[in-house]
C-alpha positions as CSV (number, residue, x, y, z in Angstrom):
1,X,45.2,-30.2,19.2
2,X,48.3,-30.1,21.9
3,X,51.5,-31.3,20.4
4,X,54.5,-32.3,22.1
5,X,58.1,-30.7,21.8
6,X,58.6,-32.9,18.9
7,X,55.5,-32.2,17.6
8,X,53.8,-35.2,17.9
9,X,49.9,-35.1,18.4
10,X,48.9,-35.4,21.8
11,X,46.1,-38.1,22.6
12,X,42.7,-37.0,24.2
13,X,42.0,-38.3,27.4
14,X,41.0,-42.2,27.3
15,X,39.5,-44.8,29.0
16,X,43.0,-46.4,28.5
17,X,45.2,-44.1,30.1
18,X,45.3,-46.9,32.8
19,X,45.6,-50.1,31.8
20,X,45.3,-53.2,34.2
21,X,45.0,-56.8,34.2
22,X,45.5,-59.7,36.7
23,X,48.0,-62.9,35.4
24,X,49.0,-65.2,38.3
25,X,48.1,-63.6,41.5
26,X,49.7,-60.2,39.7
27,X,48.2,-57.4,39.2
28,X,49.9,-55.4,36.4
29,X,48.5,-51.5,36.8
30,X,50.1,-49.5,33.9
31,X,50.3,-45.4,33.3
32,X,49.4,-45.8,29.6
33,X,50.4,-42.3,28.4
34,X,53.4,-42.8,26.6
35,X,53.1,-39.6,24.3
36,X,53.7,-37.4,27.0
37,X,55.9,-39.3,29.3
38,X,52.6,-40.7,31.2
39,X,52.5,-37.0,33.0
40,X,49.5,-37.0,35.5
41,X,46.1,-35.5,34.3
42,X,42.0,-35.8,36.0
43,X,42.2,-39.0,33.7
44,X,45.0,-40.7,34.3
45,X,44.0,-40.0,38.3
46,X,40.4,-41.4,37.7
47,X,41.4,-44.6,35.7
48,X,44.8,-45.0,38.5
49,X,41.5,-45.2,41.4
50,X,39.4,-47.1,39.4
51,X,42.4,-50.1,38.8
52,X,43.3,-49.5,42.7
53,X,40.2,-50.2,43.5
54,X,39.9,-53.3,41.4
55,X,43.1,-54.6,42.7
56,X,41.6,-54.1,46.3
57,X,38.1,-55.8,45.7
58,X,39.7,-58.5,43.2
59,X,40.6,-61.8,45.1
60,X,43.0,-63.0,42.7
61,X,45.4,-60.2,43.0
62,X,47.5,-60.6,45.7
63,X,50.6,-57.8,44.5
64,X,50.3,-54.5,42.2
65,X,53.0,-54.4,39.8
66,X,52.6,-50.1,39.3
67,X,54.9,-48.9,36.0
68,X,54.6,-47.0,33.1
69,X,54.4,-47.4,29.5
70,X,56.9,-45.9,27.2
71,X,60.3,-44.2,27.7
72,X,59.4,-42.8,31.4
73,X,57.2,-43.9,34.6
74,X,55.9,-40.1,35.1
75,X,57.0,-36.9,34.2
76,X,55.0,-35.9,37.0
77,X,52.0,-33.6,36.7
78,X,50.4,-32.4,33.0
79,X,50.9,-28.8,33.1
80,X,48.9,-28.2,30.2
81,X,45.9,-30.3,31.3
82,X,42.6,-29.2,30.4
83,X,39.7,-29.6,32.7
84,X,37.5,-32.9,32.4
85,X,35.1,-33.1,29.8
86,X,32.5,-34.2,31.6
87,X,32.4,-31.9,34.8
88,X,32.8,-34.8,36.9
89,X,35.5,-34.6,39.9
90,X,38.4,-36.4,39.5
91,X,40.6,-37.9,42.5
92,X,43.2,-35.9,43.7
93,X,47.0,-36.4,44.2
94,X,46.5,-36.9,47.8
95,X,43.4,-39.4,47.1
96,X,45.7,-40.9,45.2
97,X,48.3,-42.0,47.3
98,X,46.3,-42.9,50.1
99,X,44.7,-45.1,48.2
100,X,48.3,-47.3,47.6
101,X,48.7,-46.9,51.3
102,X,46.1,-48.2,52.2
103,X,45.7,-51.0,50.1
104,X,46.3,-53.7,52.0
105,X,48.2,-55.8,49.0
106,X,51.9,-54.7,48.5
107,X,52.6,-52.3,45.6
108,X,55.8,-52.4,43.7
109,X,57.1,-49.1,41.7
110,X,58.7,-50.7,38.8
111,X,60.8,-47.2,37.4
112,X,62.2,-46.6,34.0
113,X,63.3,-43.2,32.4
114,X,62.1,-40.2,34.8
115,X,59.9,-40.5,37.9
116,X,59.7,-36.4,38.3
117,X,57.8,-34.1,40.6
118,X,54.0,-36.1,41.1
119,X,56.1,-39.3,39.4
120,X,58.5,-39.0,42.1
121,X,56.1,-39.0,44.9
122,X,54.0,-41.8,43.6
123,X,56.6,-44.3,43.0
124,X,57.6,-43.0,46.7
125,X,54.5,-43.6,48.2
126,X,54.7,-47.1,46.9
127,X,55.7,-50.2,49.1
128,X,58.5,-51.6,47.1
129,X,60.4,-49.6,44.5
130,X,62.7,-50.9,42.0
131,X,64.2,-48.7,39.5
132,X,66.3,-49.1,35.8
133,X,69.6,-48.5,35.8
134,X,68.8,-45.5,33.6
135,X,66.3,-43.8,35.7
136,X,66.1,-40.5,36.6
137,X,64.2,-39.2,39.9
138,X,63.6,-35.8,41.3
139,X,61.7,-33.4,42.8
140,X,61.5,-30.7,40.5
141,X,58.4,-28.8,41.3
142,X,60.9,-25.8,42.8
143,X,62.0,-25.1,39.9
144,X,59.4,-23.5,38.5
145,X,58.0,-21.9,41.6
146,X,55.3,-24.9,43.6
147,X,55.9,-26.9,46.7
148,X,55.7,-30.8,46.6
149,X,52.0,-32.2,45.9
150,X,52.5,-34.7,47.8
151,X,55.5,-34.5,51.1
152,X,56.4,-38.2,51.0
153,X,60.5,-36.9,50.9
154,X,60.7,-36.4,54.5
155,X,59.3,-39.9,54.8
156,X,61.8,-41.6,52.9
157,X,64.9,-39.9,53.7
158,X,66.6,-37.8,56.3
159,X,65.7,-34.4,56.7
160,X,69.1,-33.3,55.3
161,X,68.1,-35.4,52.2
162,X,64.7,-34.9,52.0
163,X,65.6,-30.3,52.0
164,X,68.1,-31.4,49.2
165,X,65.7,-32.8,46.9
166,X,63.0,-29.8,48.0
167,X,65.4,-26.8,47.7
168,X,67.4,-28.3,44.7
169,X,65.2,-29.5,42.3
170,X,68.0,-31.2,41.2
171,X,68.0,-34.9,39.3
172,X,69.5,-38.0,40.3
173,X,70.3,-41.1,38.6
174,X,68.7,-44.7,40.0
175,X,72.0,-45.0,42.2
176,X,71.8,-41.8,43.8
177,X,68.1,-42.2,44.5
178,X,69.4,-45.8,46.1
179,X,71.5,-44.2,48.4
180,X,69.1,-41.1,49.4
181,X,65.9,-43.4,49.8
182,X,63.9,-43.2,47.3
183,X,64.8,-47.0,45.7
184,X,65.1,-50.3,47.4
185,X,66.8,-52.1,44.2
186,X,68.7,-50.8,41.1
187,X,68.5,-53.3,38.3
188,X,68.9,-53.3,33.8
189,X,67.0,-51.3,32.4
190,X,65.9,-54.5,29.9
191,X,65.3,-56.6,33.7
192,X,62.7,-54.4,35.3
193,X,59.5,-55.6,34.6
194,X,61.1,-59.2,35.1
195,X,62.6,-58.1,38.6
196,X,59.3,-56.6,39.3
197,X,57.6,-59.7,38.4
198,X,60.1,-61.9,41.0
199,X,60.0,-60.1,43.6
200,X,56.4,-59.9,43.2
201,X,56.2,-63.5,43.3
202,X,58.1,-64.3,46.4
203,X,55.6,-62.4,48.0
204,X,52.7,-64.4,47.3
205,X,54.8,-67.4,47.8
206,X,54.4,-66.3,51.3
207,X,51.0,-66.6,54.1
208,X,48.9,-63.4,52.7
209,X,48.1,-62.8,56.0
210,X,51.5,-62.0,57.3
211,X,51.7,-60.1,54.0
212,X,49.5,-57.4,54.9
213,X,49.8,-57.4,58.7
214,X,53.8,-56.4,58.3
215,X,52.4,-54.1,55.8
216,X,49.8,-52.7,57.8
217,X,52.6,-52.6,60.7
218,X,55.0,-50.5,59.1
219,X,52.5,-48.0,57.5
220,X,51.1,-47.8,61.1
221,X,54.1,-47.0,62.7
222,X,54.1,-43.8,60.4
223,X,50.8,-42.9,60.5
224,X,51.6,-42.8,64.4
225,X,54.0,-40.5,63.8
226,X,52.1,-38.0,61.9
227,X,52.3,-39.0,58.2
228,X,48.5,-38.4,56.7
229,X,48.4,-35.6,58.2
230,X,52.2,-34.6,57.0
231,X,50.9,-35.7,53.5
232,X,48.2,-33.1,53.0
233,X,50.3,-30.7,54.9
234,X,48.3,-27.7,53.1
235,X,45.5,-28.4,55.1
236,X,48.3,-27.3,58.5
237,X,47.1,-23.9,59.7
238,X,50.3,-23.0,59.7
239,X,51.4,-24.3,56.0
240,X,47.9,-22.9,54.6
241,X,48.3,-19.5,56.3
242,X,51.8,-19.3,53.9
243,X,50.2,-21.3,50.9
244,X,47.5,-18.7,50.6
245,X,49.8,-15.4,50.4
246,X,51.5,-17.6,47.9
247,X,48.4,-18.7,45.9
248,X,48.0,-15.5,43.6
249,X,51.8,-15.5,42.7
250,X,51.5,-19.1,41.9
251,X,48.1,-18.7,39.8
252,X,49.7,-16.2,37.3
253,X,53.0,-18.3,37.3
254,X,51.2,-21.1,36.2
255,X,49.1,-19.4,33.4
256,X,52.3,-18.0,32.7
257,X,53.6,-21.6,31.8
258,X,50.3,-22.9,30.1
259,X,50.6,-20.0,27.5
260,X,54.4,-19.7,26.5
261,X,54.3,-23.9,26.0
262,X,56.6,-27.0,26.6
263,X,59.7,-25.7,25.2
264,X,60.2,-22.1,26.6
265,X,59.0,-23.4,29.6
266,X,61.6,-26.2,29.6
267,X,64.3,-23.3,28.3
268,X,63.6,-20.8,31.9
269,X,63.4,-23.5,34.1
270,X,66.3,-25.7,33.2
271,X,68.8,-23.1,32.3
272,X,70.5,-22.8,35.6
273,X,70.6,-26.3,36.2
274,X,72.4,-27.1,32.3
275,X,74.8,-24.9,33.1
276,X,75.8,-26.2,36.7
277,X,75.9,-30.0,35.6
């Protein structure tokens, strides 16, 4: 059985590790893997689709509330994932957020604790963000030697901004991520879901048609200007060219990680970074 750092049992994959549930024109979509920060495995990515897909079929949502249960949003992507039980493919990161993208209902990040490497990226690729005032955001995959999954940055902030959070790898409080892009409010930490839930509500107060054509206009204007294919920019001849000289270094890295666990791994990567801060 996988433990944590603390040594706390690790959960099996589950049916619930996405919960969701429409109240009042609200649908509440929640990253139910507390245990381990609600870090992104094949079935946390198969049960996110499936409520996606609900919310986008079900009439009486009109806004996804998106958070996560526990401490943290995401701690971004379960290195120590196992492969699915059942053989079957699960969704992948970029499936993933295309999915919110698309949707044609707003989607509101509601962020507490970290939002880190994949958790970054999908409360980025979100329509609405709001974080706690004790969250922590950053894109952290340099640090132990991968590019982003998922290159929303660029999207969100400058490109001065957007090479400071990829070359980094450096964390920043809810204020910080405010003022480089990555947040459009900075509330309590004990308001957030309540915050989510207003702003959530003056949207449907308003004509659900104009809802989703000023959606549909903005994510338009970016899609115009290159941003699917920016998204899954390992499929650029150019990127993939790179990405495969990289790919055997980055295999052995990886198993490298799996096998010395959580807390050496933790120790190497984050060394640097204690000491500077």
């Amino acid at each position: 059985m996988r433990m944590t750092p603390d040594g706390i049992p690790v959960p099996p994959p589950s049916a619930d590790d996405v919960l969701f549930r429409e109240q009042d024109g609200i649908g509440w979509v929640t990253l139910n893997r507390p245990v381990v920060l609600n870090a992104i495995d094949w079935s946390l990515r198969r049960r996110l689709m499936a409520a996606l897909e609900w919310a986008e079929r079900e009439d009486a949502v009109k806004v996804v509330i998106l958070h996560g249960a526990g401490r943290s949003f995401c701690a971004g992507g379960d290195i120590q994932s196992t492969p699915s039980e059942d053989g079957l493919p699960s969704p992948g990161a970029m499936e993933i957020c295309m999915a919110i993208w698309r949707l044609p209902k707003p989607v509101i990040a509601a962020v507490q604790g970290h939002a880190v490497g994949q958790g970054c990226e999908l409360a980025g690729i979100c329509d609405l963000t709001i974080a706690a005032a004790d969250a922590k955001f950053g894109e952290i995959q340099i640090r132990h030697g991968f590019g982003p999954p998922i290159l929303i940055s660029p999207f969100l902030t400058g490109p001065k901004q957007a090479k400071e959070l990829l070359l980094l790898g450096e964390m920043y409080d809810a204020y910080e991520a405010r003022r480089l892009g990555l947040v459009n409010r900075v509330v309590p930490a004990e308001r957030l879901l309540a915050e989510a839930e207003q702003m959530a509500r003056k949207i449907i107060a308003l004509k659900q048609s104009t809802v989703r054509l000023n959606k549909l206009l903005v994510n338009r204007v970016h899609e115009l200007a290159g941003l699917p294919a920016a998204l899954d920019y390992r499929a650029d001849p150019l990127v993939q060219a790179y990405v495969q000289g990289a790919d055997s270094t980055q295999s052995e890295h990886l198993r490298v990680l799996r096998d010395q666990g959580w807390e050496a791994f933790r120790a190497s990567r984050d060394a640097l970074y204690r000491e500077q801060r």
